[in-house]
LUMVEX-136850 format. One record per residue: x, y, z of N, C-alpha, C, O in turn; residue number from 0; residue in one letter. Coordinates in Angstrom, 3 decimals, padded with zeros to 6 digits. Layout:
<atoms>
ATOM     n.px     n.py     n.pz    ca.px    ca.py    ca.pz     c.px     c.py     c.pz     o.px     o.py     o.pz   n res
ATOM        X        Y        Z        X        Y        Z        X        Y        Z        X        Y        Z NUM   a
...
</atoms>
This chain:
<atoms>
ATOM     n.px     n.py     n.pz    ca.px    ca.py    ca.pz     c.px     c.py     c.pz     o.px     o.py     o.pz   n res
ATOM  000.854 -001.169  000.000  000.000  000.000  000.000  000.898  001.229  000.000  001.898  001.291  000.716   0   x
ATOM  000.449  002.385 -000.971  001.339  003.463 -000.567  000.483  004.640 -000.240 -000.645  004.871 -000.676   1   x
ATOM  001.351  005.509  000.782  000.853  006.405  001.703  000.833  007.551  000.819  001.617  007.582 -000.130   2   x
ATOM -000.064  008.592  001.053  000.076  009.995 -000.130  001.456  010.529  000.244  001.570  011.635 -000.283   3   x
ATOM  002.697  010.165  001.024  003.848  011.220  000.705  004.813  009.831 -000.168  006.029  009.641 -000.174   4   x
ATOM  003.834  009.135 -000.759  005.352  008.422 -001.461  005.493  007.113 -000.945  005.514  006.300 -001.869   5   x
ATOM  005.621  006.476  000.419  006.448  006.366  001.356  005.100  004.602  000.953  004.000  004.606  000.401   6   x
ATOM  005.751  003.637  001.430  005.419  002.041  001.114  004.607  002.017  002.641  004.949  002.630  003.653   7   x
ATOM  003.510  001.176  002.481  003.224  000.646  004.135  002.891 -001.030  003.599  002.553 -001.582  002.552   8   x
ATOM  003.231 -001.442  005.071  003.015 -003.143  004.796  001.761 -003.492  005.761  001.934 -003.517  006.979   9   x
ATOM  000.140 -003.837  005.027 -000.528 -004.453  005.530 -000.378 -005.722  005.882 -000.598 -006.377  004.863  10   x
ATOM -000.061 -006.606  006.983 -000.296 -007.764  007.389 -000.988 -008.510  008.565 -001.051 -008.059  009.709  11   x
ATOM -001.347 -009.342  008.281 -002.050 -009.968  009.744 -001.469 -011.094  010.698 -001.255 -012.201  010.204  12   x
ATOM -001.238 -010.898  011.862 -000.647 -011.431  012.793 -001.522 -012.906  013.250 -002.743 -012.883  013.094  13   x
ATOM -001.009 -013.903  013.692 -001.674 -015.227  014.315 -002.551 -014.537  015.417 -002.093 -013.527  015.952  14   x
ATOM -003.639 -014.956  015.747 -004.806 -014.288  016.855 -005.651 -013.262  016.585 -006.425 -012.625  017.300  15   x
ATOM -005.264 -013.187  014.972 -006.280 -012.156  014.714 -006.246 -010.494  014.311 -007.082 -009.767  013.773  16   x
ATOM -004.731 -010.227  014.891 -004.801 -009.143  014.813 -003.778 -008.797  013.229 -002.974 -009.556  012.687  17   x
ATOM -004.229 -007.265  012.778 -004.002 -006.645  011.643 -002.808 -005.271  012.071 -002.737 -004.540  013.059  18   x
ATOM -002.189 -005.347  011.126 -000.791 -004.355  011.677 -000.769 -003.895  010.085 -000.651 -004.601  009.083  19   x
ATOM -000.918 -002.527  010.200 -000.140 -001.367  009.307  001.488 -001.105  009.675  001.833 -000.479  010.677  20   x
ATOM  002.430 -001.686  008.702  003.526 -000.790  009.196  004.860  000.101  008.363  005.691 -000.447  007.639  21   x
ATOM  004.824  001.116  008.578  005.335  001.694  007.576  006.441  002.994  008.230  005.997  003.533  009.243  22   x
ATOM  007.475  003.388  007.853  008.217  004.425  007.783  008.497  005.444  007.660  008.365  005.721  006.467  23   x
ATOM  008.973  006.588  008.424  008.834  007.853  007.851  010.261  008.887  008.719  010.318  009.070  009.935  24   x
ATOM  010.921  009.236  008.046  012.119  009.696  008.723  013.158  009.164  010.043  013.625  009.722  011.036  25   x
ATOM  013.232  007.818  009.482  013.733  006.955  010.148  013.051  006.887  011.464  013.693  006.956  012.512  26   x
ATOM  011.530  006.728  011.421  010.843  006.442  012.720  010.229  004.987  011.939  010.237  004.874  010.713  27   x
ATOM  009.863  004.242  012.583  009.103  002.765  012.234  007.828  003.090  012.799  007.955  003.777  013.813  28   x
ATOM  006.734  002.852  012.514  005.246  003.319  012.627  004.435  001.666  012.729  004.566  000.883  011.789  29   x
ATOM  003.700  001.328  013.842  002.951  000.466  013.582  001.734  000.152  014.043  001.667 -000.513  015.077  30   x
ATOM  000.453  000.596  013.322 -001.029  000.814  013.304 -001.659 -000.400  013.392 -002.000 -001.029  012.391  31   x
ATOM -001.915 -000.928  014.971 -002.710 -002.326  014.670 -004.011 -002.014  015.356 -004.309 -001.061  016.076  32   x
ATOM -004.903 -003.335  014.847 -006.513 -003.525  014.866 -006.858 -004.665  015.613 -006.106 -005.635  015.520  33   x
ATOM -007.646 -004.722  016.186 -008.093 -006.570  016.730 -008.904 -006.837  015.531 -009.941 -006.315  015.124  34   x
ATOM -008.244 -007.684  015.119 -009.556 -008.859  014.468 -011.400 -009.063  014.078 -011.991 -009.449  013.070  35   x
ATOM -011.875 -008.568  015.481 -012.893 -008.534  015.894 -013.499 -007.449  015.122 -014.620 -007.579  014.628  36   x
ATOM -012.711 -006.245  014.981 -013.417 -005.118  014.390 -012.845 -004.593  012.997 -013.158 -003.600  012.340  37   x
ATOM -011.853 -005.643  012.755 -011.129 -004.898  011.662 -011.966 -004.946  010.258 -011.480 -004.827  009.134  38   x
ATOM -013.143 -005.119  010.542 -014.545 -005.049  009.255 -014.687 -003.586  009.356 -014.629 -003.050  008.249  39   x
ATOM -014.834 -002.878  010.215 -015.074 -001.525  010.623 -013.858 -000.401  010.522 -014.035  000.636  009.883  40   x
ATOM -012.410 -000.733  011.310 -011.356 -000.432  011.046 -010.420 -001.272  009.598 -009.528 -002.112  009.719  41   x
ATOM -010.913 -000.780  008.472 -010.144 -001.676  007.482 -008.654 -001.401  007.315 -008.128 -000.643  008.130  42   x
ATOM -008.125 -001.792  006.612 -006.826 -001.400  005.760 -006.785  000.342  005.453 -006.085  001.193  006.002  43   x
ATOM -007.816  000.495  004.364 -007.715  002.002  004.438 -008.134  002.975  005.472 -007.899  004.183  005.454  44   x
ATOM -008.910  002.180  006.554 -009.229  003.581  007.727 -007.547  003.661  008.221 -007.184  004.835  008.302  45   x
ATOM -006.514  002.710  008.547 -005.287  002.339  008.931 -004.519  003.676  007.989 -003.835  004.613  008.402  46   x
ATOM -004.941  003.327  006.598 -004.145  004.345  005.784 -003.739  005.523  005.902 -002.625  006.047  005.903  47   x
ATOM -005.401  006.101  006.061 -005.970  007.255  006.311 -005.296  008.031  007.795 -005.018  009.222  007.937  48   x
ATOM -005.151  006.856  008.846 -004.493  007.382  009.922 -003.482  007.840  009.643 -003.356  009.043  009.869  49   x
ATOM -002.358  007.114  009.052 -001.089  007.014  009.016 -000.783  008.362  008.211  000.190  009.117  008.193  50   x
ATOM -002.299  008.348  007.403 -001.540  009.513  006.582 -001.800  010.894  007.263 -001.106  011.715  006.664  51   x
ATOM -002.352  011.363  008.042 -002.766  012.321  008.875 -001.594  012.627  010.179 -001.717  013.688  010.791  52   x
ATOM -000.730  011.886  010.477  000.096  011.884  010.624  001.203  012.930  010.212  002.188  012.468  009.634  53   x
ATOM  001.152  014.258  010.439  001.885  015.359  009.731  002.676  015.703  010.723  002.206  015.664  011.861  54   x
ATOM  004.213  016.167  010.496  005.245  016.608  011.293  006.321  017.009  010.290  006.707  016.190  009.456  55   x
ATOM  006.918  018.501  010.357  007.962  018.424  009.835  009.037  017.543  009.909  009.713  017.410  010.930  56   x
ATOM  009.327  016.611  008.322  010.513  016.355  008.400  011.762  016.602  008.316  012.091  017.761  008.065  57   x
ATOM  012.656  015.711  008.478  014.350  016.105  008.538  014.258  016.884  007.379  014.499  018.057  007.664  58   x
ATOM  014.020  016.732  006.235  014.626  017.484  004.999  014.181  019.340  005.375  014.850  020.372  005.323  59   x
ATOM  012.564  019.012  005.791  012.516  020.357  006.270  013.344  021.368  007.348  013.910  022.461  007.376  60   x
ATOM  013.043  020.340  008.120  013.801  021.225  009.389  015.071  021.920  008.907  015.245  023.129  009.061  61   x
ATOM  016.304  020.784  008.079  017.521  021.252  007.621  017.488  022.153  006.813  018.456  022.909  006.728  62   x
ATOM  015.857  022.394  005.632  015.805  023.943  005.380  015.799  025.068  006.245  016.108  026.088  005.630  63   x
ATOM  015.578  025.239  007.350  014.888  026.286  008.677  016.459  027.244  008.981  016.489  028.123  009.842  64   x
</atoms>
């Protein structure tokens, strides 16, 4: 799956049920998980959608400042 800045995320699902978004962003590791139970409601793209809302200047910026 890719995130609107570019950047790869890996949907996978864990033994017991649970669902993990995980993806990268200025050398931070990011990982968005769901129980099982609800992940009909919380899908893949509500996961996306989080991740992508997720706004902070990055390194490249800051080193413009």
């Amino acid at each position: 799956m890719n995130l609107k800045n570019g950047n790869e995320a890996i949907y996978m699902q864990f033994n017991g049920g649970w669902y993990v978004l995980v993806f990268e962003r200025d050398n931070w590791q990011y990982m968005l998980s769901v129980d099982g139970r609800v992940s009909d409601k919380v899908t893949a793209e509500v996961l996306v959608k989080i991740a992508d809302s997720i706004d902070y200047p990055s390194e490249e910026k800051n080193a413009l400042l």
